[in-house]
C-alpha positions as a printed NumPy array, in Angstrom:
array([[  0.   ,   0.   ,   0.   ],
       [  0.898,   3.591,  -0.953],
       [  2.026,   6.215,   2.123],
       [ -0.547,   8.401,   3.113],
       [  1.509,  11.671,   2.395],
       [  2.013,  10.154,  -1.367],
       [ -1.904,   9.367,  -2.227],
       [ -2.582,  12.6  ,  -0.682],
       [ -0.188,  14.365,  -3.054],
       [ -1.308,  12.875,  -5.882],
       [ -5.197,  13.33 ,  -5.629],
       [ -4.324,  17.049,  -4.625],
       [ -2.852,  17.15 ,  -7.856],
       [ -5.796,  15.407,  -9.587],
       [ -8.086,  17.512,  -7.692],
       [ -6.094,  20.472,  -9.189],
       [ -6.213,  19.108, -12.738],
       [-10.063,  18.845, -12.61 ],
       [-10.464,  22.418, -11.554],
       [ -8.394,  23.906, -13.884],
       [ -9.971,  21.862, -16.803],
       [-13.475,  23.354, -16.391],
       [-12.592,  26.136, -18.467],
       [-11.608,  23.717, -21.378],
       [-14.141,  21.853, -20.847],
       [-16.215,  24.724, -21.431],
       [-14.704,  25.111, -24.846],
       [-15.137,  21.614, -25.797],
       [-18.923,  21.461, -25.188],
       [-20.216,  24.449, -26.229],
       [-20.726,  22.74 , -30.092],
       [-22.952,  19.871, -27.74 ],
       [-26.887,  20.34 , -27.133],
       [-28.11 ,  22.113, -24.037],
       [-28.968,  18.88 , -22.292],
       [-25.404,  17.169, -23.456],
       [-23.632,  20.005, -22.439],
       [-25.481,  20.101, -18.689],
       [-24.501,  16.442, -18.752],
       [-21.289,  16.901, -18.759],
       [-20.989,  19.599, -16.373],
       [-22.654,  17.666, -14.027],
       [-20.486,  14.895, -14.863],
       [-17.14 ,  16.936, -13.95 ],
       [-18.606,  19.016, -10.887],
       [-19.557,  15.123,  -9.776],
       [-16.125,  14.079, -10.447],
       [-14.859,  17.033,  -8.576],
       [-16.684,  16.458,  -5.15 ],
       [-15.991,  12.47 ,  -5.309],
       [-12.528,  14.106,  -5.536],
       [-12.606,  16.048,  -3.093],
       [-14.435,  13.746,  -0.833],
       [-11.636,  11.128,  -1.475],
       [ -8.957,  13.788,  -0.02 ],
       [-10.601,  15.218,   3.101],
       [-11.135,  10.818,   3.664],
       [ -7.398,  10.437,   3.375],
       [ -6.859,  13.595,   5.326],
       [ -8.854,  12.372,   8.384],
       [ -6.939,   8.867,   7.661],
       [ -3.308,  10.704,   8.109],
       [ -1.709,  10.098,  11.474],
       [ -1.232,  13.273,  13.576],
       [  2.177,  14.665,  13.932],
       [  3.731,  13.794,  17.287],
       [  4.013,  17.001,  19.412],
       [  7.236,  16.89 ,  20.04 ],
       [ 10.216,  16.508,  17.372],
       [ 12.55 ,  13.032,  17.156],
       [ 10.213,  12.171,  20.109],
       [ 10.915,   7.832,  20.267],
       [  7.583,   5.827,  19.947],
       [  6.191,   3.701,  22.591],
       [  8.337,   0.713,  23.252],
       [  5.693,  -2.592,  23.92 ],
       [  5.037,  -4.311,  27.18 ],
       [  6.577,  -7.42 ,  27.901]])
């Protein structure tokens, strides 16, 4: 399994495509039919929030920092 810190990078970055695509996808729609065009609106902005629902998932997921720095983790119990 993929570190958290990585998949979290990487949809940010997907996330980040997305946005910046509705603009182009604005461009290559606007030939399309009213109702084809909605469709695919909805289709992105759908894309977007499963996106973004993905990330603030993973973000929950990540382990908090410790509070102090090159503080030693627990040692087990015998």
């Amino acid at each position: 399994m993929l570190p958290t810190a990585y998949r979290i990078n990487r949809v940010q970055k997907t996330l980040r495509w997305f946005e910046e695509d509705i603009p182009l996808l604005n461009m290559r729609v606007k030939d399309l039919s009213a109702e084809r065009q909605r469709s695919a609106r909805q289709f992105a902005a759908a894309l977007i929030s499963h996106t973004r629902a993905e990330l603030d998932r993973l973000l929950s997921e990540q382990p908090a920092p410790s509070s102090e720095i090159g503080e030693a983790p627990c040692e087990p119990a015998d």
